[in-house]
C-alpha positions in Angstrom: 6.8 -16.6 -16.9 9.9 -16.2 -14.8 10.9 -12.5 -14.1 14.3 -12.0 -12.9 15.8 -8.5 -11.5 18.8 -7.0 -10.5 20.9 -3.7 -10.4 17.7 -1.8 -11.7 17.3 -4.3 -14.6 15.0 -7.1 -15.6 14.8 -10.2 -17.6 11.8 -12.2 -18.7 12.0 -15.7 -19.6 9.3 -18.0 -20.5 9.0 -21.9 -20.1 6.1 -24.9 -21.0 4.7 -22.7 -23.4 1.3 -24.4 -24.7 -1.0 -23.2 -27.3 -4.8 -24.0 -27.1 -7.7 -24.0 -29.6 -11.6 -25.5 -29.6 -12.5 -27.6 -31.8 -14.4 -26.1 -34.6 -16.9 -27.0 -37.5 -17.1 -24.6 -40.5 -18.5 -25.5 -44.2 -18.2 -28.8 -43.9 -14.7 -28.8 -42.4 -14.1 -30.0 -38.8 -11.2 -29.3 -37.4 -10.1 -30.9 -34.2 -9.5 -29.1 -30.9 -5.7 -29.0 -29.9 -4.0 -28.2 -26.4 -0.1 -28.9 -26.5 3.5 -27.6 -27.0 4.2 -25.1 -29.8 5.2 -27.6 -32.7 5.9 -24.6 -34.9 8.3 -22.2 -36.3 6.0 -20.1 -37.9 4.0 -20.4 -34.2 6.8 -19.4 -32.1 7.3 -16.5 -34.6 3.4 -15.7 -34.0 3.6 -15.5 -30.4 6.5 -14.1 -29.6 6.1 -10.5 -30.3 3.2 -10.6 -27.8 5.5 -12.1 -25.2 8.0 -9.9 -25.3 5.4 -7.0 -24.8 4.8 -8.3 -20.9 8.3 -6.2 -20.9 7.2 -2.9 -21.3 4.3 -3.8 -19.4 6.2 -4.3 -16.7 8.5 -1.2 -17.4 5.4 1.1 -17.7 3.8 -0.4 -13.8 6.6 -0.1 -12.3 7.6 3.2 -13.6 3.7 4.4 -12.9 3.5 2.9 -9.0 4.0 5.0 -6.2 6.6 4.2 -4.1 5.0 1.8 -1.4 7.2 1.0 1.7 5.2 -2.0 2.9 3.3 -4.0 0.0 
């Protein structure tokens, strides 16, 4: 996650995106564990609500902090 900021504005990009799962055994079915690049639309449509969340995250700290001089 890159956050970028300027003139009282941000922007939040993201890069090397992976997606990871165990592998898993359920009534009979074994399915294998996976740890790799989103392959996917439907994937990429999954996550990327959740990513653009870390947004107002970041609104909502920042806007919340006290002002700090020295960090």
């Amino acid at each position: 996650m890159r956050v970028d900021m300027k003139d009282q504005k941000f922007r939040i990009s993201f890069s090397n995106i992976k997606l990871s799962w165990p592998a898993s055994y359920s009534a009979g079915i074994s399915s294998p564990a996976y740890d790799g690049p989103i392959n996917s639309k439907a994937d990429m449509d999954a996550i990327k609500p959740v990513l653009l969340k870390f947004g107002d995250e970041i609104l909502a700290s920042i806007g919340s902090s006290k002002n700090e001089g020295d960090w």
